[in-house]
C-alpha positions as CSV (number, residue, x, y, z in Angstrom):
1,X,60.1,43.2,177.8
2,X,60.9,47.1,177.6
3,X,63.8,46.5,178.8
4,X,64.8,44.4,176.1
5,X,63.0,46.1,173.7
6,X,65.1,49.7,174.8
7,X,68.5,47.2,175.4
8,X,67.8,46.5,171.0
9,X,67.5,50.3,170.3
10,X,70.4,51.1,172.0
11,X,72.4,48.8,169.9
12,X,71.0,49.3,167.0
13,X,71.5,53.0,167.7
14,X,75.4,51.9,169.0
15,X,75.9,50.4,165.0
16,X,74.6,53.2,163.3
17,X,76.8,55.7,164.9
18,X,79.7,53.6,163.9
19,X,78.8,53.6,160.3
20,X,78.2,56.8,160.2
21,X,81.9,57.9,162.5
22,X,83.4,55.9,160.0
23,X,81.7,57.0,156.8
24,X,82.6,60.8,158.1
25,X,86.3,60.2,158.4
26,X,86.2,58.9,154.8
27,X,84.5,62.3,153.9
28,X,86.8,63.9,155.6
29,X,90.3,61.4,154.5
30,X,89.3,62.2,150.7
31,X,91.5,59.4,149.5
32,X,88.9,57.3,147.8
33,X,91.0,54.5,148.4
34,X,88.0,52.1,150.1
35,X,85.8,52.9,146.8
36,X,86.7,51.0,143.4
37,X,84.5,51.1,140.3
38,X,84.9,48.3,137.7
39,X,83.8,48.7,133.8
40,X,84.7,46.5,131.1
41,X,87.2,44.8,132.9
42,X,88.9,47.5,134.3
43,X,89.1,47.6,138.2
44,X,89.3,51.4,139.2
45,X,90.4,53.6,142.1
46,X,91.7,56.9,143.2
47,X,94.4,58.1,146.1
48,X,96.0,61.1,146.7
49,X,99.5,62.5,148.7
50,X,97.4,62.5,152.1
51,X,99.5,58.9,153.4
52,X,102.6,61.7,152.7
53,X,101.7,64.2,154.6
54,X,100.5,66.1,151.4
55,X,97.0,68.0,151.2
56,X,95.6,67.3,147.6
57,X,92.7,66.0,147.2
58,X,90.7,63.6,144.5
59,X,87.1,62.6,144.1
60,X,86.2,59.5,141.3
61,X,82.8,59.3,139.7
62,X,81.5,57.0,137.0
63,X,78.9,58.5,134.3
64,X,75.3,59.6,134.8
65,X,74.3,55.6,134.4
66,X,75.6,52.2,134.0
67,X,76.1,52.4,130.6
68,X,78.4,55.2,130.5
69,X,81.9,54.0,130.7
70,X,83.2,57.0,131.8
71,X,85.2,57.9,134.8
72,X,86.3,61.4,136.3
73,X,88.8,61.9,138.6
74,X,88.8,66.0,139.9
75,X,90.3,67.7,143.1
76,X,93.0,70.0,144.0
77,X,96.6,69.4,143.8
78,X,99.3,71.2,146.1
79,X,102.4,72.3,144.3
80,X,104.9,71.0,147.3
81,X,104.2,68.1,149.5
82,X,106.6,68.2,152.5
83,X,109.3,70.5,153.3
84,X,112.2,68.7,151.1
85,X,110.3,70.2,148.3
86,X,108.9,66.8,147.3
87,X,105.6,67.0,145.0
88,X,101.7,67.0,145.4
89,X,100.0,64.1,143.5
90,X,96.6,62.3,142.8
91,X,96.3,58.9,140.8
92,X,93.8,57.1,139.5
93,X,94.7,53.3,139.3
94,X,93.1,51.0,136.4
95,X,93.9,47.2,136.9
96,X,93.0,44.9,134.5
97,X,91.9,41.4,134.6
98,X,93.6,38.7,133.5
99,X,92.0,38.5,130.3
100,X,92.9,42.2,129.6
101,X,96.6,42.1,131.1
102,X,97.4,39.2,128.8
103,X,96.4,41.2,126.1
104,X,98.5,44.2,126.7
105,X,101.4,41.8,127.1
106,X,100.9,41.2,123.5
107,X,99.8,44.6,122.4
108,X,102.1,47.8,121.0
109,X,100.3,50.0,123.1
110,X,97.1,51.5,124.6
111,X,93.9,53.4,123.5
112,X,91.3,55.6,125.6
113,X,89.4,58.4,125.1
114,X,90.3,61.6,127.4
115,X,88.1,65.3,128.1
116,X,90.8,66.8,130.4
117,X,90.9,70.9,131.2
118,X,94.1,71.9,128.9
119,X,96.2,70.9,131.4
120,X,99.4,67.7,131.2
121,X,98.5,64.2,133.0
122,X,101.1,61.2,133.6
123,X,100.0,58.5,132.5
124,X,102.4,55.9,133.5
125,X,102.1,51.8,132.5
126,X,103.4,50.4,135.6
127,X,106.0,47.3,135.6
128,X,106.6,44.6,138.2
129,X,110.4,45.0,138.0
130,X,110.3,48.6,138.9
131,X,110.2,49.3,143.0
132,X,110.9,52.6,143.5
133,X,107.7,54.5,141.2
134,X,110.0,55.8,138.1
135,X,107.6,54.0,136.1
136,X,107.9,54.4,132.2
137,X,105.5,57.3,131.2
138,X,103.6,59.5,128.8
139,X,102.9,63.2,128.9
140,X,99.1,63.7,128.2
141,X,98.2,67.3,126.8
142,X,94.2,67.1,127.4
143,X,91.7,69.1,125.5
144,X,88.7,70.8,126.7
145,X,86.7,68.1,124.3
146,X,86.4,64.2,124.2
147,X,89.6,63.3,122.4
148,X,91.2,59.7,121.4
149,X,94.5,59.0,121.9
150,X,96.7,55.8,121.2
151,X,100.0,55.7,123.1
152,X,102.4,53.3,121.5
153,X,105.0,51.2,124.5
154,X,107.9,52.8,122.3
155,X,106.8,56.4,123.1
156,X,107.1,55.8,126.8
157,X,109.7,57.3,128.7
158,X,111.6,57.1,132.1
159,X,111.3,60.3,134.2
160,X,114.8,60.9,134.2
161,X,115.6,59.4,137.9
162,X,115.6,56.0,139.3
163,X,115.5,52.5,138.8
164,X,113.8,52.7,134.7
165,X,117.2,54.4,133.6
166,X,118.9,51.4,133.8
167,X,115.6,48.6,133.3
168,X,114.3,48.2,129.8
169,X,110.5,48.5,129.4
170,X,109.0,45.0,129.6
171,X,105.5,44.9,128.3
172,X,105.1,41.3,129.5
173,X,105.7,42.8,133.6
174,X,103.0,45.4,133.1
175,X,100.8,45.4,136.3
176,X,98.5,48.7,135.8
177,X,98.2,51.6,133.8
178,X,98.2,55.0,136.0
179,X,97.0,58.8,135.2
180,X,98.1,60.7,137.9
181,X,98.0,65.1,138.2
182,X,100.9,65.8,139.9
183,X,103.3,69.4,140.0
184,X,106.3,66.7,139.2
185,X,109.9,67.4,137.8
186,X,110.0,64.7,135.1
187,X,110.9,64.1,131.7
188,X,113.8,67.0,132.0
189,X,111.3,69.9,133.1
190,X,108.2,71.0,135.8
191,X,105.3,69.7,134.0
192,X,103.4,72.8,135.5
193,X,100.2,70.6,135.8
194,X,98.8,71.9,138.3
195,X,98.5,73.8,141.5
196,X,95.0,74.0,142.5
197,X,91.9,72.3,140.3
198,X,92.3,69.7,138.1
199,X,89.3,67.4,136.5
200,X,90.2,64.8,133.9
201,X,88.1,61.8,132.6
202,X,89.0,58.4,130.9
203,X,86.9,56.1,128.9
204,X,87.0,52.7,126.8
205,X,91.1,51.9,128.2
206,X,91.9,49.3,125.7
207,X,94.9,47.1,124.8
208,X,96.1,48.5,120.9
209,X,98.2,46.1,118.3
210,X,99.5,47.4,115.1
């Protein structure tokens, strides 16, 4: 019987030093990419440039409670990714069900509420018919207090390179909507987000219709 009884510890010893191997290297990965947070319809998560080669970093939290809708996405971005000078990055991905998707498909735009820390944020509404990531986009110029903003589909622009110069936006092939921090040539200039901290958060992402 001790025999067995040690042969049980062992394994239950074996497990838990698996979990906890593998919880470590998500520590230490920093990509967020295993964790998702849904509110209100809204299926979020986080990645950063690390699949690149790239070194920035991103954390996502939801509020103090259940009840706070909120979510904040805050790290470190690096300025240059990989030595043909392409560009850190960090997104946070919101992907609505289908009762929400079929609404923005008829909507004129979108509507959140934003704290950011003075510095500019993509935020891209991403399309099915676009491969290669030149997704249509909005500048955000964040406060350092809660702020609404409504970001009509006829504001959004191409970033000036790729498959979107020559594709039409198409509300009715919109997949998910993005905010990424990034040190990214777009829209004709250096957005100069961001090389170093960066800490944004989101709340109540809604379809708007005029």
């Amino acid at each position: 019987m001790k025999s067995k009884k040690w042969f049980e510890i062992f394994i239950i010893i074996l497990i838990c030093g698996t979990i906890t191997i593998t919880c470590n290297f998500n520590d230490d990965d920093e990509t967020n990419e295993s964790k998702k947070i849904t509110i209100d319809g809204w299926t979020w998560s986080a990645s950063n440039d690390k699949g690149d080669g790239g070194i920035s970093t991103i954390t996502m939290t939801q509020g103090a409670d259940e009840d706070d809708k909120k979510i904040t996405i805050k790290g470190n971005v690096s300025k240059v990714l990989d030595v043909n000078k392409h560009f850190g990055y960090v997104d946070l991905q919101g992907t609505p069900n289908n009762t929400i998707l079929n609404n923005l498909k008829t909507a004129d735009g979108i509507k959140f509420g934003h704290l950011g820390d003075g510095k500019k944020y993509v935020v891209e509404v991403r399309t099915s018919d676009i491969e290669d990531l030149s997704h249509y986009r909005y500048i955000l110029n964040t406060l350092n207090q809660y702020s609404p903003l409504t970001i009509l589909y006829e504001e959004l622009q191409t970033p000036g390179w790729g498959e979107s110069q020559n594709i039409p936006f198409d509300k009715n092939n919109i997949t998910t909507i993005n905010f990424q921090a990034t040190w990214e040539d777009t829209l004709g200039g250096n957005l100069e987000v961001i090389e170093g901290p960066y800490e944004l958060t989101v709340w109540n992402l809604t379809p708007w219709k005029n």
